[in-house]
VMD Tcl script that draws the C-alpha trace (Angstrom):
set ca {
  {143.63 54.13 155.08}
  {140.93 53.08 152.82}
  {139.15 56.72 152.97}
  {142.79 57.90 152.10}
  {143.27 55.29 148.72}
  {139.23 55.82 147.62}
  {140.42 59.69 147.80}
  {143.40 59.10 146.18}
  {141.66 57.65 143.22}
  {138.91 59.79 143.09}
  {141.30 62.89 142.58}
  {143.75 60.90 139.75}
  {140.37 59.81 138.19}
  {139.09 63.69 138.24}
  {142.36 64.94 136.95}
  {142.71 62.17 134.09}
  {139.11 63.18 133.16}
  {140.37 67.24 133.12}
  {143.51 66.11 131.13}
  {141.44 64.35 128.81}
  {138.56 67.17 128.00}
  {141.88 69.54 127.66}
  {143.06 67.60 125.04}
  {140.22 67.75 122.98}
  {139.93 71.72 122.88}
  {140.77 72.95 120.05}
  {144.11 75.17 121.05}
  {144.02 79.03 120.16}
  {144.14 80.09 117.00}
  {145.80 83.48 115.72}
  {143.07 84.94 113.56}
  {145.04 87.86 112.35}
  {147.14 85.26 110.30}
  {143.49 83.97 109.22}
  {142.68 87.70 107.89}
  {145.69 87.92 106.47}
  {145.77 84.85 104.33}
  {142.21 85.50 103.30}
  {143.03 88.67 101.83}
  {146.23 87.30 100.31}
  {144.26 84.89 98.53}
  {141.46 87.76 97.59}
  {144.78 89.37 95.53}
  {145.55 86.37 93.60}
  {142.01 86.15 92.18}
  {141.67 82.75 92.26}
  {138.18 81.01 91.99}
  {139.13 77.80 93.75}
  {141.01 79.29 96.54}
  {138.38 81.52 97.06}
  {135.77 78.61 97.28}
  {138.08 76.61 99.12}
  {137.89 79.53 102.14}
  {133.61 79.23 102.39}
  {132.22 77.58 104.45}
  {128.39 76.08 103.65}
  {125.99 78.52 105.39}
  {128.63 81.62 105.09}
  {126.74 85.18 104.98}
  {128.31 88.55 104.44}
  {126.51 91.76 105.18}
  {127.82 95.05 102.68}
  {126.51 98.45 102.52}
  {124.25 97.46 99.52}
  {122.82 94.13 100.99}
  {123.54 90.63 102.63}
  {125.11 88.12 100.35}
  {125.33 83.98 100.78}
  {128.67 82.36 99.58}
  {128.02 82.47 95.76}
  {127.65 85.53 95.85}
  {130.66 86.74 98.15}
  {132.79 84.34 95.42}
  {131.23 86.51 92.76}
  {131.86 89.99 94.08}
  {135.46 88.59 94.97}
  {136.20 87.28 91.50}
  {135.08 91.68 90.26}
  {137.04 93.45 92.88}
  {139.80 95.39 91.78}
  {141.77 95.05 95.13}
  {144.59 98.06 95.12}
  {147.21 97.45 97.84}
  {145.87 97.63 101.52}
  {146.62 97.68 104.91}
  {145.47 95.64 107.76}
  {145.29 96.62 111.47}
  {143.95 96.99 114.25}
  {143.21 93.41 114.96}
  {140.88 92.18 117.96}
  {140.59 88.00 118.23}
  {138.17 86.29 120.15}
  {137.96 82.47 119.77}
  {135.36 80.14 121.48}
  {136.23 76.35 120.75}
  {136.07 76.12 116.86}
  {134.72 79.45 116.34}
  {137.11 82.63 115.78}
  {135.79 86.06 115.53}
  {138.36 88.98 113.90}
  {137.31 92.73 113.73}
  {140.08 94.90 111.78}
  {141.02 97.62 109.80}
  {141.33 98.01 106.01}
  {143.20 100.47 104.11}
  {142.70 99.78 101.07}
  {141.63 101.28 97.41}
  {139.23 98.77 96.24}
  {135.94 99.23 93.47}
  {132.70 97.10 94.50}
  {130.40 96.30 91.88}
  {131.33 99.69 90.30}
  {131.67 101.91 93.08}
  {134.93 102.82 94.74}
  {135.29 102.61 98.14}
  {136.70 105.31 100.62}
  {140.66 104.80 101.43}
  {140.35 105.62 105.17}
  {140.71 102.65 107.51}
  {137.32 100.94 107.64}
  {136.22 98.30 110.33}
  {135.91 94.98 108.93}
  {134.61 91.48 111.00}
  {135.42 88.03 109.67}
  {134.08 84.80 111.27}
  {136.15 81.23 111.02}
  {135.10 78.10 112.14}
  {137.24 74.85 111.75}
  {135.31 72.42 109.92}
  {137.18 69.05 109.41}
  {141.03 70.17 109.71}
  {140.55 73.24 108.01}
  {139.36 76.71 109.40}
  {136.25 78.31 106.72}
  {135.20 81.70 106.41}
  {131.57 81.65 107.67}
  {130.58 85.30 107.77}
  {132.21 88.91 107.01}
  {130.88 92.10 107.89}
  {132.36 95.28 105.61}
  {131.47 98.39 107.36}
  {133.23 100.56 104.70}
  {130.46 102.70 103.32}
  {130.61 103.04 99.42}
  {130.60 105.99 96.84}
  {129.16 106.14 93.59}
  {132.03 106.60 91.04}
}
mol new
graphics top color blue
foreach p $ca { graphics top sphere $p radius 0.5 }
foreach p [lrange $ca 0 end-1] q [lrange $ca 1 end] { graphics top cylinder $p $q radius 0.2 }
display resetview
């Protein structure tokens, strides 16, 4: 009978130990309606929203060169963002980290040169830091044309 009680509390105390570390995962996250809200917020133009969305450490990788958060805020605060389309999405998430590849359809000039209109593969990185989820890093994979 004892054997039977000793398992008995072994098990409840493994299962309140499970229910516990489930608790504390952070529960999945939909990262197309991360993408999407990014680039709604890339429309309005908005300096503080845009800062608001970076995350310390964030690095972006464009055709012409890598670029740290400044300088993702700066090119964001120049482009002339046409209406676009989003698609394709692909979500992977481990714990606070959530990784988005996509398409974008979109007309949009980069530091002077126009991008092509034809869907281009895009990869944005989240991580929740504090309550919020930050953009950490963003991959464009549209190749540019001079204008």
């Amino acid at each position: 009978m004892k054997k039977i009680m000793l398992g008995l509390c072994s098990l409840l105390f493994i299962l309140s130990i499970v229910s516990c570390s489930q608790t504390n995962e952070t529960p999945f996250v939909d990262g197309e309606k991360l993408v999407r809200q990014l680039w709604s917020d890339f429309k309005k133009n908005n300096r503080d929203v845009l800062e608001n969305w970076i995350a310390d450490g964030f690095q972006s990788i464009h055709e012409d060169g890598a670029r740290g958060g400044e300088e993702e805020i700066k090119l964001l605060m120049n482009l002339n963002l046409g209406e676009y389309t989003l698609d394709n999405f692909k979500t992977t998430q481990n714990r606070n980290v959530v990784i988005v590849t996509y398409t974008v359809s979109t007309l949009e000039t980069i530091e002077g040169k126009v991008l092509p209109t034809a869907p281009a593969q895009r990869l944005s990185v989240f991580k929740k830091i504090d309550n919020d989820w930050k953009w950490i890093a963003h991959a464009n994979l549209n190749p540019m044309m001079n204008k």
